[in-house]
N, C-alpha and C positions, 0 to 999 in steps of 0.2 A: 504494500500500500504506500502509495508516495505522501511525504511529509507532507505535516498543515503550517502555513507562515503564522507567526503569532502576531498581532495586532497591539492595540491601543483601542480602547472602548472610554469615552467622555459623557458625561450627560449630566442628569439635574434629580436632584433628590429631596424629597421632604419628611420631614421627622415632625411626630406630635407626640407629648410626654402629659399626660394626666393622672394625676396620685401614682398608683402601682402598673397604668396600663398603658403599651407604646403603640405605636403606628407610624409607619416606613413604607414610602412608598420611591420607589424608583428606575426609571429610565435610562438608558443607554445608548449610542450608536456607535460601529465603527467606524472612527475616523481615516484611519488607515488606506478601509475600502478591502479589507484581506475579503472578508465575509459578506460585506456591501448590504448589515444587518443591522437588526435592533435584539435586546434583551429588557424583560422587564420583570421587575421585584416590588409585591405586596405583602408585608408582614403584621402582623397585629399578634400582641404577645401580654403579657404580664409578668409582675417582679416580683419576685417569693424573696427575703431575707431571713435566716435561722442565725445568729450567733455569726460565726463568719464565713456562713456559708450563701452564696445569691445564686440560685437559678433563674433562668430567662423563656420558659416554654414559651412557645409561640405559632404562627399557623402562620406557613408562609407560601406563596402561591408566586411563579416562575415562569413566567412567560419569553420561550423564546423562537423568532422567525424560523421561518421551514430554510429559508437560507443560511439561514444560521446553521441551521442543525445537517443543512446538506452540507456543508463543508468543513465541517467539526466531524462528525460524526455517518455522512454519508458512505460507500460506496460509489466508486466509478463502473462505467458497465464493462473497460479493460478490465479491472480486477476481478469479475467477478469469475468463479471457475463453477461450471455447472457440477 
């Protein structure tokens, strides 16, 4: 399988923080142009403290282009061996 070029991904992110519970949401594109894609990130979580222990559970949802995911993660139809 031939190598994938590594990139640079830029974008804009928003964070909201109320009592114990977070929300993050975030946008990407390559600027590069490797993948000629976008990726996106939606988290919403909560903040447990015990003594000096913090956990972060959370529900996070990952959105990323079919372009994206063809050239990360695709197959070429040379490589493929029946």
């Amino acid at each position: 399988m031939t190598s994938k070029d590594s990139t640079i991904e830029a974008g804009i992110a928003f964070d909201l923080t109320y009592k114990k519970y977070f929300f993050n949401i975030l946008a990407m594109h390559d600027v590069l142009n490797k993948n000629d894609s976008y990726t996106g990130h939606i988290e919403i979580g909560r903040t447990f403290q015990y003594k000096n222990l913090s956990l972060y559970p959370s529900f996070l949802l990952i959105y990323q282009a079919k372009k994206f995911n063809d050239y990360y993660y695709g197959v070429a139809s040379n490589e493929v061996t029946p």
